[in-house]
LUMLUMVEX-302316 format. One record per residue (C-alpha): residue number from 1; x, y, z. Coordinates in nm, 4 decimals. Layout:
<nodes>
<node pos="NUM" u="X" v="Y" w="Z"/>
...
</nodes>
This chain:
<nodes>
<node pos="1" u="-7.2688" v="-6.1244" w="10.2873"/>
<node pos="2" u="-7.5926" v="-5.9211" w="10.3396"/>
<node pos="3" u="-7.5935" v="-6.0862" w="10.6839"/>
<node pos="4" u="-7.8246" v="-5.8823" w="10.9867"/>
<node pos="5" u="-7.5659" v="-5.6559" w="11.1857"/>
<node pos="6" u="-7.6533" v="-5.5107" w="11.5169"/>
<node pos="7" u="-7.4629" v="-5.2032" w="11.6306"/>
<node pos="8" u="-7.4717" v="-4.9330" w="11.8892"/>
<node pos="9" u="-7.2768" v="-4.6981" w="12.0163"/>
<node pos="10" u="-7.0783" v="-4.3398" w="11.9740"/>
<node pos="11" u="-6.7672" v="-4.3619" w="11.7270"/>
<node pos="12" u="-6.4435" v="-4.0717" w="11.7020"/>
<node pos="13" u="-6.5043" v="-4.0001" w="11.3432"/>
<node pos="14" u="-6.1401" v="-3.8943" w="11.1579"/>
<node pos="15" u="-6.2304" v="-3.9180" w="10.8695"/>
<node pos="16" u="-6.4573" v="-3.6103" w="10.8955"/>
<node pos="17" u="-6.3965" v="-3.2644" w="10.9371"/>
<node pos="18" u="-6.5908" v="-2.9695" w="11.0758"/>
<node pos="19" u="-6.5436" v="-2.5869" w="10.8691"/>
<node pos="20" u="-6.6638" v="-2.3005" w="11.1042"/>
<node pos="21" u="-6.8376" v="-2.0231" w="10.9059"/>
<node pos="22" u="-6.8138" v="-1.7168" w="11.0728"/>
<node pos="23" u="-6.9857" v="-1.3480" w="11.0054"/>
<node pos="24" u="-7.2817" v="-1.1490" w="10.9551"/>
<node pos="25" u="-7.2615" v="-1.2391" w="10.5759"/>
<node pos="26" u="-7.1938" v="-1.6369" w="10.6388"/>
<node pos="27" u="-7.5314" v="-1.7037" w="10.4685"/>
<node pos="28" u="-7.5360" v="-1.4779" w="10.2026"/>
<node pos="29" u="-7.1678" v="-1.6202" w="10.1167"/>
<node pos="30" u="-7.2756" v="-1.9635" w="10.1399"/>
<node pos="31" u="-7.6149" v="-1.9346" w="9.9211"/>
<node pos="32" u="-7.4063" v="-1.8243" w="9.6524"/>
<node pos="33" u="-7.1660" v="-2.1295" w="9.6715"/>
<node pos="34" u="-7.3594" v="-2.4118" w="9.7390"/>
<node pos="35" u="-7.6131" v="-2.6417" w="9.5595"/>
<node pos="36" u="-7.8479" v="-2.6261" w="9.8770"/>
<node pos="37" u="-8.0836" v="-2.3663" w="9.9723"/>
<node pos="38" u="-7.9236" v="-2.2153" w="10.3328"/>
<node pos="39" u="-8.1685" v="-1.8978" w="10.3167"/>
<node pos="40" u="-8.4913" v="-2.1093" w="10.3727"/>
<node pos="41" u="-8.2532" v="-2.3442" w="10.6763"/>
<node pos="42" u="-8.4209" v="-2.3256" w="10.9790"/>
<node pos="43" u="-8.2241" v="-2.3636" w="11.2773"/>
<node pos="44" u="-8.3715" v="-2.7181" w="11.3870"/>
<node pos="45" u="-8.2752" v="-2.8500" w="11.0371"/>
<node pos="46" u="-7.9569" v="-2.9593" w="10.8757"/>
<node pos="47" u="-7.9184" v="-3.0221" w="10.5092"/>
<node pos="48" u="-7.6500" v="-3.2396" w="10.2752"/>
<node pos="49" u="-7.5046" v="-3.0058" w="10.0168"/>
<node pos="50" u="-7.2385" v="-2.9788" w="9.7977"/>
<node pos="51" u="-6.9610" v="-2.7332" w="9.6073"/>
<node pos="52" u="-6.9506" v="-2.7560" w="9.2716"/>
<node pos="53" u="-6.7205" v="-2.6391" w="8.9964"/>
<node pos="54" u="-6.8150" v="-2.4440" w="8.7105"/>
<node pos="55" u="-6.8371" v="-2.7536" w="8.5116"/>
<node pos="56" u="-7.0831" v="-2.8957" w="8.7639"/>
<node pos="57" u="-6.8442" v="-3.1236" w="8.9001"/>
<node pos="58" u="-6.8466" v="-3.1746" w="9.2747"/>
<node pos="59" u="-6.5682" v="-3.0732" w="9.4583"/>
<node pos="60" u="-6.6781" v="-3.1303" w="9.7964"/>
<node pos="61" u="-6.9625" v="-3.2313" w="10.0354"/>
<node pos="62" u="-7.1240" v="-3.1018" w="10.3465"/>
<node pos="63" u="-7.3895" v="-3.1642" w="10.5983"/>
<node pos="64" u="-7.4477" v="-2.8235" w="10.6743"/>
<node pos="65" u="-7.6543" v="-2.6449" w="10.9416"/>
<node pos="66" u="-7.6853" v="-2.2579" w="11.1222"/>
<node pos="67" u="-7.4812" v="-2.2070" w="11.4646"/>
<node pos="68" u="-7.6471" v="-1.9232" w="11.6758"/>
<node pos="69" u="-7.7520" v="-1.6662" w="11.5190"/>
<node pos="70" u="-7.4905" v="-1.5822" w="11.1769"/>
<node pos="71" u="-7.2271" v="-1.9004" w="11.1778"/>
<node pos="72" u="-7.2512" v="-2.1940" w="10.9830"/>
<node pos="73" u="-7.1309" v="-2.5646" w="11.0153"/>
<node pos="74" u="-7.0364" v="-2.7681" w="10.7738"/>
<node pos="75" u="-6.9011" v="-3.1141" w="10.7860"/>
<node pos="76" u="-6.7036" v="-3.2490" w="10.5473"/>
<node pos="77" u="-6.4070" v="-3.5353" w="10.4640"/>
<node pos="78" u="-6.1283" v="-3.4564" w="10.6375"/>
<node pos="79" u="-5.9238" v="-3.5398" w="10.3000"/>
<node pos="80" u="-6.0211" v="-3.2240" w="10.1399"/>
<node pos="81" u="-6.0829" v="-2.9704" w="10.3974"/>
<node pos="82" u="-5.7783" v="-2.7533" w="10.3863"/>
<node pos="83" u="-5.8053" v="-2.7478" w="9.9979"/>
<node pos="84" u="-6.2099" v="-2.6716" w="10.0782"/>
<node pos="85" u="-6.1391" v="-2.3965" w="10.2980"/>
<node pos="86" u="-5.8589" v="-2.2264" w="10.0657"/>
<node pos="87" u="-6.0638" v="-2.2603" w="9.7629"/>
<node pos="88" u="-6.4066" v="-2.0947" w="9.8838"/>
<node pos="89" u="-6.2370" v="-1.8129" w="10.0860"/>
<node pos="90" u="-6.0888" v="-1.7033" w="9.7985"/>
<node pos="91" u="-6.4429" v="-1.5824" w="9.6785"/>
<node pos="92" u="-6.5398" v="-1.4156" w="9.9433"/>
<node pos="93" u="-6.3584" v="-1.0800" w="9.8269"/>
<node pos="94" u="-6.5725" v="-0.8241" w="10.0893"/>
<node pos="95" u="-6.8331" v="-1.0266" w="10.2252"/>
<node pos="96" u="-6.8030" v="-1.0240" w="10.6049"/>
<node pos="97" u="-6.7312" v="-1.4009" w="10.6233"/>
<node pos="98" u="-6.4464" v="-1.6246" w="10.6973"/>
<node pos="99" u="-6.4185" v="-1.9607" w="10.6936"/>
<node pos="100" u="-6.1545" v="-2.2152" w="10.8890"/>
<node pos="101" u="-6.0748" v="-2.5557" w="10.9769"/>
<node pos="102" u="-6.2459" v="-2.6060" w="11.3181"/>
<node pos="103" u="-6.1887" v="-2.9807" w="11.3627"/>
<node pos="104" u="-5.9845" v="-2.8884" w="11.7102"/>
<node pos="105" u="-6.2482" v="-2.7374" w="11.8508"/>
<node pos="106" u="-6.5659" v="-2.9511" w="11.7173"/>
<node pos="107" u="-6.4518" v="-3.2834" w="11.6740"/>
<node pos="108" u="-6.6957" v="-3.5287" w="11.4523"/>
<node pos="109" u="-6.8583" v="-3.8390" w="11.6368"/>
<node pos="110" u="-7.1076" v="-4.0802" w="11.5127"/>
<node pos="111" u="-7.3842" v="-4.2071" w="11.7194"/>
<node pos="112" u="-7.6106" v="-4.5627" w="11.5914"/>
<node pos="113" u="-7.8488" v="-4.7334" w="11.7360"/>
<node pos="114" u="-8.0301" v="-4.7043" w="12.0692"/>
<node pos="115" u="-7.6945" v="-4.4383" w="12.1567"/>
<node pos="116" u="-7.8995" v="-4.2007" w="11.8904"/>
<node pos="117" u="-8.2405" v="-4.2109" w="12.1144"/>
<node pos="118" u="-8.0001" v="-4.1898" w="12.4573"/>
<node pos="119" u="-7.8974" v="-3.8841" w="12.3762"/>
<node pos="120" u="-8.1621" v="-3.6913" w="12.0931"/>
<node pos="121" u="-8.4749" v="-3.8998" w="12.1794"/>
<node pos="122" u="-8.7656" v="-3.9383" w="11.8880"/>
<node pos="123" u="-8.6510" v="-3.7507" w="11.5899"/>
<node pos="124" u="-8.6312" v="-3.7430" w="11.2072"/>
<node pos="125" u="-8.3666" v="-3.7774" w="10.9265"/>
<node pos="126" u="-8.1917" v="-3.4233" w="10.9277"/>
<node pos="127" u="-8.3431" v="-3.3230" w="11.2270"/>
<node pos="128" u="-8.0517" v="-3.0388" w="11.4077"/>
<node pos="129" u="-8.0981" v="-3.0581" w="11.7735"/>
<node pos="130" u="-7.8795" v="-2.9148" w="12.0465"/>
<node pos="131" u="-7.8499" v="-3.0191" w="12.4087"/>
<node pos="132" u="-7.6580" v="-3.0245" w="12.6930"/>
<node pos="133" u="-7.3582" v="-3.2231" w="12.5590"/>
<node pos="134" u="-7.3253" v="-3.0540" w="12.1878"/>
<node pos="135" u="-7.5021" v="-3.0587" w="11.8628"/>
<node pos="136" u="-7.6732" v="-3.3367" w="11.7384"/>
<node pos="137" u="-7.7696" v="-3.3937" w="11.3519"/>
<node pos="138" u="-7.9875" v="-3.7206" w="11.2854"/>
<node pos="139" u="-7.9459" v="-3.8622" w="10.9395"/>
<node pos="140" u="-8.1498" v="-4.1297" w="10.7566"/>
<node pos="141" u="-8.1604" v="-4.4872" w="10.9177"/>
<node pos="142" u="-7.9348" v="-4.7509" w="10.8055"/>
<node pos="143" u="-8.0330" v="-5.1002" w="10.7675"/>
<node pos="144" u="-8.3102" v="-5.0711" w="11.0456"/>
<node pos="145" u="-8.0325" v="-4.8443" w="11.2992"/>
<node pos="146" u="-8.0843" v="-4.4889" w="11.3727"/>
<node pos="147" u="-7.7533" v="-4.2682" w="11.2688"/>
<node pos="148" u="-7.6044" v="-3.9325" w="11.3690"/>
<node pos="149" u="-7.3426" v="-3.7061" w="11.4028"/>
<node pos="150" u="-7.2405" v="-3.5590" w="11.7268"/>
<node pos="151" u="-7.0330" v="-3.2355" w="11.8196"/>
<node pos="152" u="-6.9542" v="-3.2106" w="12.1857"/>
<node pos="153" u="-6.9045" v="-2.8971" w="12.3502"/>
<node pos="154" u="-6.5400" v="-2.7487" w="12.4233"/>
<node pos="155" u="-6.6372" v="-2.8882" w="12.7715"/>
<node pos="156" u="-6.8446" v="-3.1936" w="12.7192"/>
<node pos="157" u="-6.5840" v="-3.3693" w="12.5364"/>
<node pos="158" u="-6.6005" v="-3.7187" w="12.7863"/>
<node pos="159" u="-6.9623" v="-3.6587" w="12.8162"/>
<node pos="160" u="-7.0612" v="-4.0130" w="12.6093"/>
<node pos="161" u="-6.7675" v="-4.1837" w="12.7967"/>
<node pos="162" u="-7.0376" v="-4.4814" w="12.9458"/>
<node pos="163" u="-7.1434" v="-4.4964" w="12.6155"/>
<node pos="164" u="-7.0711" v="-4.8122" w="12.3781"/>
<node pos="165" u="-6.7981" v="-4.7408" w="12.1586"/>
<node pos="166" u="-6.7707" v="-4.8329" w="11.8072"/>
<node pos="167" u="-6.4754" v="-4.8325" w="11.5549"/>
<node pos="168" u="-6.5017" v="-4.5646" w="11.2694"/>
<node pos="169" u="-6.5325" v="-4.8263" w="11.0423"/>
<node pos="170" u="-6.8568" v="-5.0102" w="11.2036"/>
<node pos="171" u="-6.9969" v="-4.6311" w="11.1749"/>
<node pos="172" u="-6.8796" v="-4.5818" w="10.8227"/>
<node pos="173" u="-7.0162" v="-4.9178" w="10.6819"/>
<node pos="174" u="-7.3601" v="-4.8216" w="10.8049"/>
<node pos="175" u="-7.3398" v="-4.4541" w="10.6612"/>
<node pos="176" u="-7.2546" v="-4.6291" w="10.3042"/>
<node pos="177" u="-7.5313" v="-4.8858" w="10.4064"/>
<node pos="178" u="-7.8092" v="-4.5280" w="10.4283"/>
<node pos="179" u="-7.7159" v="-4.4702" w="10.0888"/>
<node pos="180" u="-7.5835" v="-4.0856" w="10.2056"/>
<node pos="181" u="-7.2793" v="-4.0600" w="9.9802"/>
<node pos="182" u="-6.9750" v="-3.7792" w="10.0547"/>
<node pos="183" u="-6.6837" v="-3.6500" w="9.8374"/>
<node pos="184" u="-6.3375" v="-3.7871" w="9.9262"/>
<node pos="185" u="-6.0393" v="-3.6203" w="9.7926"/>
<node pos="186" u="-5.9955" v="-3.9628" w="9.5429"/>
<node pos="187" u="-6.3517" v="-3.8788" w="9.4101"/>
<node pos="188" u="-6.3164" v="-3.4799" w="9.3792"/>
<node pos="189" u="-6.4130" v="-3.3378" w="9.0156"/>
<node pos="190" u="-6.5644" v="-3.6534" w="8.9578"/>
<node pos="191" u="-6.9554" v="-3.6268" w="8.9663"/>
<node pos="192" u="-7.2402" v="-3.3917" w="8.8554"/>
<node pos="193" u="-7.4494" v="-3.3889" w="9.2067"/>
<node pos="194" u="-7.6880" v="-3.6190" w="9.0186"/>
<node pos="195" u="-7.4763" v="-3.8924" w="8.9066"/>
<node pos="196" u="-7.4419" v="-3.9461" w="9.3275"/>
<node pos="197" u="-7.7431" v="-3.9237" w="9.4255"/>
<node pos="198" u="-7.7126" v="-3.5751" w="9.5765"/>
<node pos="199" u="-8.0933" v="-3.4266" w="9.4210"/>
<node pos="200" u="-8.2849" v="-3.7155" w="9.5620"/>
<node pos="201" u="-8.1743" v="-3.6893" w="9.9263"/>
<node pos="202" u="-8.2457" v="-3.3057" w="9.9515"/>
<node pos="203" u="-7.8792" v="-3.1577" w="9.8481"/>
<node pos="204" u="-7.9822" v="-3.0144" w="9.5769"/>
<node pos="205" u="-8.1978" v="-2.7082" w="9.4803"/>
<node pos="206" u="-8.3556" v="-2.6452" w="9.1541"/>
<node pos="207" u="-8.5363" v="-2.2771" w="9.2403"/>
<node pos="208" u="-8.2340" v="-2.1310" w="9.4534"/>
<node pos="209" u="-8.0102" v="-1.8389" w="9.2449"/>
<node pos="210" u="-7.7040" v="-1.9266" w="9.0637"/>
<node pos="211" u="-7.4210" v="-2.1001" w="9.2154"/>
<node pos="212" u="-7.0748" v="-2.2510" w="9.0542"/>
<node pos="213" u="-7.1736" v="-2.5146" w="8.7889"/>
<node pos="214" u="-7.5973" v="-2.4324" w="8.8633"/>
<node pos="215" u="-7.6518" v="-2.4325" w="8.4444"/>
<node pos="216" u="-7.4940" v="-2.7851" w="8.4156"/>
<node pos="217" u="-7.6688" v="-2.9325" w="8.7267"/>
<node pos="218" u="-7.9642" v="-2.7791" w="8.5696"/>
<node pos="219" u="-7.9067" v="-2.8704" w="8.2137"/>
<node pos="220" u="-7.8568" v="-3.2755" w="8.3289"/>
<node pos="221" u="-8.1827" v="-3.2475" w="8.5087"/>
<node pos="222" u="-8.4205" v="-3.0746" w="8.3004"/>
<node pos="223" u="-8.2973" v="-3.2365" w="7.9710"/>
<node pos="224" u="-8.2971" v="-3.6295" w="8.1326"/>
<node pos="225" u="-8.0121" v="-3.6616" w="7.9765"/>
<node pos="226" u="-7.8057" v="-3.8518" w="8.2883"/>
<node pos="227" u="-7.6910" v="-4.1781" w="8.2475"/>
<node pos="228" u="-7.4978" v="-4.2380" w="8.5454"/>
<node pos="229" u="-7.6038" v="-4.3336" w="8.8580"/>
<node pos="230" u="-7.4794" v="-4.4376" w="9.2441"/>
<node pos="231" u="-7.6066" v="-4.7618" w="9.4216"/>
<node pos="232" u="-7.5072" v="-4.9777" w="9.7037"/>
<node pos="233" u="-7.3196" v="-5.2953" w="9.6273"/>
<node pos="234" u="-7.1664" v="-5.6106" w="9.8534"/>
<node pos="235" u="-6.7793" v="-5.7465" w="9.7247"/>
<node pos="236" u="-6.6206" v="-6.0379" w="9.8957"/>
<node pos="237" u="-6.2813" v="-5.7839" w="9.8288"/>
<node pos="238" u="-6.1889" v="-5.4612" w="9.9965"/>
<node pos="239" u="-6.2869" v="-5.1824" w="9.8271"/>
<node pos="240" u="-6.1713" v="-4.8134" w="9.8142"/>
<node pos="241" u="-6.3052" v="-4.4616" w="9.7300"/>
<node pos="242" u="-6.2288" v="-4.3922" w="9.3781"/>
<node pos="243" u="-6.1786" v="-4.7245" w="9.2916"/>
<node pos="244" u="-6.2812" v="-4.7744" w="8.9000"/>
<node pos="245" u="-6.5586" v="-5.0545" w="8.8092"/>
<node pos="246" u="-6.6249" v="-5.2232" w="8.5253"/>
<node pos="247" u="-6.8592" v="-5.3921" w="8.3362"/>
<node pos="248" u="-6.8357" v="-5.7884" w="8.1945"/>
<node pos="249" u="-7.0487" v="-5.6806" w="7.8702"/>
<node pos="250" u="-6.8395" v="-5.3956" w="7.7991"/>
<node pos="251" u="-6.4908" v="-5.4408" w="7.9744"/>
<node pos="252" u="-6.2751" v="-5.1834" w="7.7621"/>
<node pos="253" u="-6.3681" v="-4.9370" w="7.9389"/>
<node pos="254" u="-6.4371" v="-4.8439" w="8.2957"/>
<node pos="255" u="-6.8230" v="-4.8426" w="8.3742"/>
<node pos="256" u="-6.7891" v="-4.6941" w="8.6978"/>
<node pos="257" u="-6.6144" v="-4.5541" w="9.0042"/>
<node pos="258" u="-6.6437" v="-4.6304" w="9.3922"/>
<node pos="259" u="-6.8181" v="-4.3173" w="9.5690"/>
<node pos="260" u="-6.7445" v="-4.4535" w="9.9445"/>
<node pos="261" u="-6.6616" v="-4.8166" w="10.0771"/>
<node pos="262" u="-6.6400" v="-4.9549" w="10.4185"/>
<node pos="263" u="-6.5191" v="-5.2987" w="10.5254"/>
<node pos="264" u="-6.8329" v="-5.5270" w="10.6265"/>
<node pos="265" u="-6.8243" v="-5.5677" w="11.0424"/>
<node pos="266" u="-6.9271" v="-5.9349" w="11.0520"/>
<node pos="267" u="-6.7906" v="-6.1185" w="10.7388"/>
<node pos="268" u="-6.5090" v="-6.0857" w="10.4866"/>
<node pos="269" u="-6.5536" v="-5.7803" w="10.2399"/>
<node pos="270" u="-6.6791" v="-5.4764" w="10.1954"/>
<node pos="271" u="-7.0251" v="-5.2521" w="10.0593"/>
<node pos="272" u="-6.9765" v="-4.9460" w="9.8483"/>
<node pos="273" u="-7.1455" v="-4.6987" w="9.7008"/>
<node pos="274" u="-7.0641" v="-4.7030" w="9.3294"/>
<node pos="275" u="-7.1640" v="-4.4659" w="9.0460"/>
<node pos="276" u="-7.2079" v="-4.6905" w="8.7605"/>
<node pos="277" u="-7.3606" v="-4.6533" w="8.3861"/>
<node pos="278" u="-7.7824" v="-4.7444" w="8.3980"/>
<node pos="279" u="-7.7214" v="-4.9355" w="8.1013"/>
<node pos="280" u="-7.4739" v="-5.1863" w="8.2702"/>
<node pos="281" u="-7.7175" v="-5.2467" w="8.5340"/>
<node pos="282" u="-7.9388" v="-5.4373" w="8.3170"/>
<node pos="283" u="-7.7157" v="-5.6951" w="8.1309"/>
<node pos="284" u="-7.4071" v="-5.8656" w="8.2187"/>
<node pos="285" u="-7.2121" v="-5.8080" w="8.5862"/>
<node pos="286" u="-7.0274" v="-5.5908" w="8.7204"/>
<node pos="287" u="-6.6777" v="-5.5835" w="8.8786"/>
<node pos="288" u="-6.4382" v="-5.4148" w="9.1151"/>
<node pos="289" u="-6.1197" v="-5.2823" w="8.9684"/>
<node pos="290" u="-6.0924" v="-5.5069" w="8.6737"/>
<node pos="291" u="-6.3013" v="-5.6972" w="8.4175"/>
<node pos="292" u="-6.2654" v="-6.0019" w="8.5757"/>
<node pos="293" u="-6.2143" v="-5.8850" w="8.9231"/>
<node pos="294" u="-6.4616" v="-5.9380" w="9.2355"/>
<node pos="295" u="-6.7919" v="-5.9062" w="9.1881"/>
<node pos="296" u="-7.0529" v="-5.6809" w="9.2557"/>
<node pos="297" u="-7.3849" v="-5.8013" w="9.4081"/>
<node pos="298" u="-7.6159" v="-5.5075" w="9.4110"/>
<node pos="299" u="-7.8652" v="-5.4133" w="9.7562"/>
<node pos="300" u="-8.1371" v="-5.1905" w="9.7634"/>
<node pos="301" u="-8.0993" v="-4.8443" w="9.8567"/>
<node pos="302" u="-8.3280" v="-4.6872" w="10.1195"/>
<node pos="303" u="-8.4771" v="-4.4634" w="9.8572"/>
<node pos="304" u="-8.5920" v="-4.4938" w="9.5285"/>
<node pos="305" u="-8.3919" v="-4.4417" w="9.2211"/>
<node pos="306" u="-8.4837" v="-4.3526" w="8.8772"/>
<node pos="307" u="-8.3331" v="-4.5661" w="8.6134"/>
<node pos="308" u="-8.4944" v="-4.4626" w="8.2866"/>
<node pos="309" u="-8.2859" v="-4.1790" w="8.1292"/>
<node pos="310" u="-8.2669" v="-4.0864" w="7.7724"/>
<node pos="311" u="-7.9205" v="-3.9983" w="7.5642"/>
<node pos="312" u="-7.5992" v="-3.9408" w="7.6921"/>
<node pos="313" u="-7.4897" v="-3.6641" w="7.9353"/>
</nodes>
């Protein structure tokens, strides 16, 4: 099913939302939340990051980057940001910051392919560039096509109207395809930032001050004690965020969970990212939704994984 796919074009992403972070203490606020470093974010970069609870479990995820000179950005799955924005505005307390659903007025678009070089031109993974139609926010290739989100201006909103179009779902099945995993509301509470990947693309920060959950994300790295890790899998099935796996060596219990899944554009099926157990990923197989359901044929990741870890987390 790993068949070559060529796409390009601009696609009207739902399934994403945009939180405006407004204030002369938006940064402050923020550093103190999220597992990212935001006071070292220049204004050319943008950065994956997430919000943790105090267990370390993620609650959501962002792509985050500065607006002018105080507001923030962040992008996030359009599942959870109501419950997002209610829960982190409730720790504000006197900070001068405020946070709200801005999806009216910055809708999300995708860009792949040559549509990413139309409109940015040479550029880098998490590379924040703004020009005359909006904001632009490269992220890592997938499977040989440049990606990006796009936020038009209030004004510029047809301004990618000769462009190609693609369906959410073409866009979405080559963001799974970059290995760049984000929280859904299914997956919420599920995963220390490691067990997803989070630390190895730059979402994580190991020298930045406390944040909710910063001892446990610190503990599971510094002790090697994580067991748990995501990669990208093919499944002649459909496939759904939150979706359990299992393992044929070991089928009593669930030995994973589906992170994000998007149909396949050219053939029957689907690719996920899955967090599964390291030790299932030497012996046996491994299956979607039931012991003896579809199963999984693993793909390589853009970037390297470790898979050595010592005891249980």
């Amino acid at each position: 099913m790993n068949m070559p796919v060529s796409m390009s074009g601009i696609a009207r992403l739902e399934c994403f939302a945009s939180i405006h972070v407004t204030g002369a203490d938006a940064g402050i606020f923020l550093q103190a939340q999220l597992t990212s470093d935001f006071d070292s974010l220049r204004h050319d970069q943008a950065r994956l990051t997430g919000y943790c609870s105090a267990k370390g479990r993620l609650q959501a995820s962002f792509i985050g980057w500065k607006q002018g000179d105080a507001d923030v950005i962040l992008l996030c799955s359009a599942d959870l940001v109501a419950a997002t924005v209610k829960r982190l505005s409730m720790f504000v307390l006197r900070l001068k910051c405020r946070l709200a659903d801005a999806s009216a007025q910055w809708p999300v678009f995708g860009l792949a392919g040559s549509s990413v070089g139309d409109l940015l031109g040479p550029s880098t993974a998490w590379e924040r560039r703004e020009v005359a139609q909006g904001t632009v926010v490269r992220l890592p290739d997938a499977n040989g096509h440049a990606l990006a989100v796009f936020l038009p201006r209030p004004d510029q909103s047809a301004a990618l109207s000769d462009a190609p179009t693609l369906s959410q779902d073409e866009w979405r099945w080559l963001q799974v395809s970059s290995g760049v995993p984000f929280i859904q509301a299914k997956t919420a509470d599920l995963f220390v930032p490691q067990m997803i990947n989070l630390e190895l693309l730059g979402g994580v920060d190991f020298q930045k001050g406390c944040y909710p959950g910063q001892e446990v994300v610190a503990r599971s790295q510094y002790r090697g004690s994580l067991k748990r890790r995501m990669f990208l899998f093919d499944c002649d099935a459909a496939a759904a965020a939150g979706q359990e796996v299992f393992a044929s060596e070991d089928p009593g219990q669930p030995a994973g969970v589906v992170v994000n899944a998007a149909a396949h554009p050219r053939s029957v099926g689907s690719s996920m990212l899955a967090e599964v157990k390291l030790s299932e990923l030497q012996r046996g197989s491994l299956h979607l939704g039931d012991p003896k359901g579809p199963p999984l044929v693993r793909r390589e990741l853009p970037y390297a994984v470790p898979l050595l870890s010592s005891q249980a987390a």
